[in-house]
C-alpha positions in Angstrom: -8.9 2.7 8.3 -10.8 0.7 5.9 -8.5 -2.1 4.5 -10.6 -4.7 3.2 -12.1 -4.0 -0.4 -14.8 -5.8 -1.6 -15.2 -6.6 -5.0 -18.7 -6.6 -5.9 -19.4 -9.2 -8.8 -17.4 -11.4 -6.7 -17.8 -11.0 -3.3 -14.1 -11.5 -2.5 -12.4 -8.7 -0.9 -9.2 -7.3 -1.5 -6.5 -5.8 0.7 -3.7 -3.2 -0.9 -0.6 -2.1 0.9 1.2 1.4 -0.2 4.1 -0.1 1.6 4.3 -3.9 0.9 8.4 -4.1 2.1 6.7 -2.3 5.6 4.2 -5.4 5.3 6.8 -8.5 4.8 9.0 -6.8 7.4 6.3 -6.5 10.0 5.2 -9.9 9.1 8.4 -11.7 9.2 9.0 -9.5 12.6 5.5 -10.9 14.4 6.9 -14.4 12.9 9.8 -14.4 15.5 7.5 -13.5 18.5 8.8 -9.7 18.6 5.8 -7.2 20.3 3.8 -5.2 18.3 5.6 -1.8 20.0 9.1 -3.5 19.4 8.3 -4.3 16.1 6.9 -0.6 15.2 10.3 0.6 16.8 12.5 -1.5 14.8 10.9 -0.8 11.5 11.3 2.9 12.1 14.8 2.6 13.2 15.5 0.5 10.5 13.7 3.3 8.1 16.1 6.3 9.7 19.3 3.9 9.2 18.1 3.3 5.4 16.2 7.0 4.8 13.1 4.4 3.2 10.6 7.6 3.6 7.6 4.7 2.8 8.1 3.3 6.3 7.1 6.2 7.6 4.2 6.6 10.6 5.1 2.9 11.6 3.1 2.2 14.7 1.9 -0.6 17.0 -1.5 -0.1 15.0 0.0 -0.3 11.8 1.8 -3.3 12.6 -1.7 -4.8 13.9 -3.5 -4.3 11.3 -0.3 -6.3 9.0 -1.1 -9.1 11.0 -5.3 -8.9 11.2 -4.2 -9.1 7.4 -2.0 -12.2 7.3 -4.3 -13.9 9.9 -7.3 -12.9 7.2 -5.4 -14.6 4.6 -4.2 -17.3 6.2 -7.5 -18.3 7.5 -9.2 -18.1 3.9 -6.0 -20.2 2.6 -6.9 -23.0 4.8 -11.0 -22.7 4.0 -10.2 -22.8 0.4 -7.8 -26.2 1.0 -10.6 -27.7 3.5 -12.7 -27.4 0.7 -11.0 -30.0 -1.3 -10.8 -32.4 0.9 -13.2 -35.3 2.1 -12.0 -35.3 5.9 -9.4 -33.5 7.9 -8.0 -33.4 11.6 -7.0 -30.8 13.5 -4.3 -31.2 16.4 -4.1 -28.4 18.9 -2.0 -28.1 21.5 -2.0 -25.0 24.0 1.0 -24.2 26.5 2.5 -21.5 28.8 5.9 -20.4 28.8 7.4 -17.5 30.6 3.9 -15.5 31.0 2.8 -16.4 27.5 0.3 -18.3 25.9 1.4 -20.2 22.9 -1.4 -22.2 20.2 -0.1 -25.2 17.6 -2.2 -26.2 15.1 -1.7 -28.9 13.0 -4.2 -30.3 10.3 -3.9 -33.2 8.4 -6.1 -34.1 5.4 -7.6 -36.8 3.0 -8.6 -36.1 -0.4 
């Protein structure tokens, strides 16, 4: 599945969901700390309860390529704010809890 669209004059790329409600709910879903498989289960439950027949084929897949999207996004959201700034800091802190690996980051810049 090719996702990412690059726009030639530009060299941006651009990502464009049939589905966008699928998106924010898989989004807001991996937000929480639900599993992709959990998350693909809900959403299809949640489409048979409704009958929403454009949350249909809603798999662990489908739900990781939402995220390799946001993560995308989210990554070139903080390159384009790093760019306006003169100095930053960035604070991570790692921990375990209950079998799973958790990452903060926190940045804090100058400009």
């Amino acid at each position: 599945m090719h996702i990412f669209t690059r726009e030639d004059p530009s060299g941006d790329y651009t990502v464009t969901f049939k589905a966008p409600m699928a998106y924010k709910l898989a989004i807001k879903h991996v937000v929480i700390g639900i599993s992709m498989k959990h998350i693909a289960l809900a959403i299809q439950t949640a489409k048979e309860v409704v009958n929403a027949p454009k949350f249909t084929g809603m798999n662990q897949t489908r739900v990781a390529t939402f995220a390799r999207v946001q993560c995308a996004t989210n990554f070139q959201t903080t390159t384009n704010i790093l760019k306006l700034v003169w100095a930053f800091s960035i604070a991570l802190d790692a921990s375990t809890g209950q079998g799973t690996s958790y990452v903060d980051c926190e940045d804090l810049s100058f400009t």
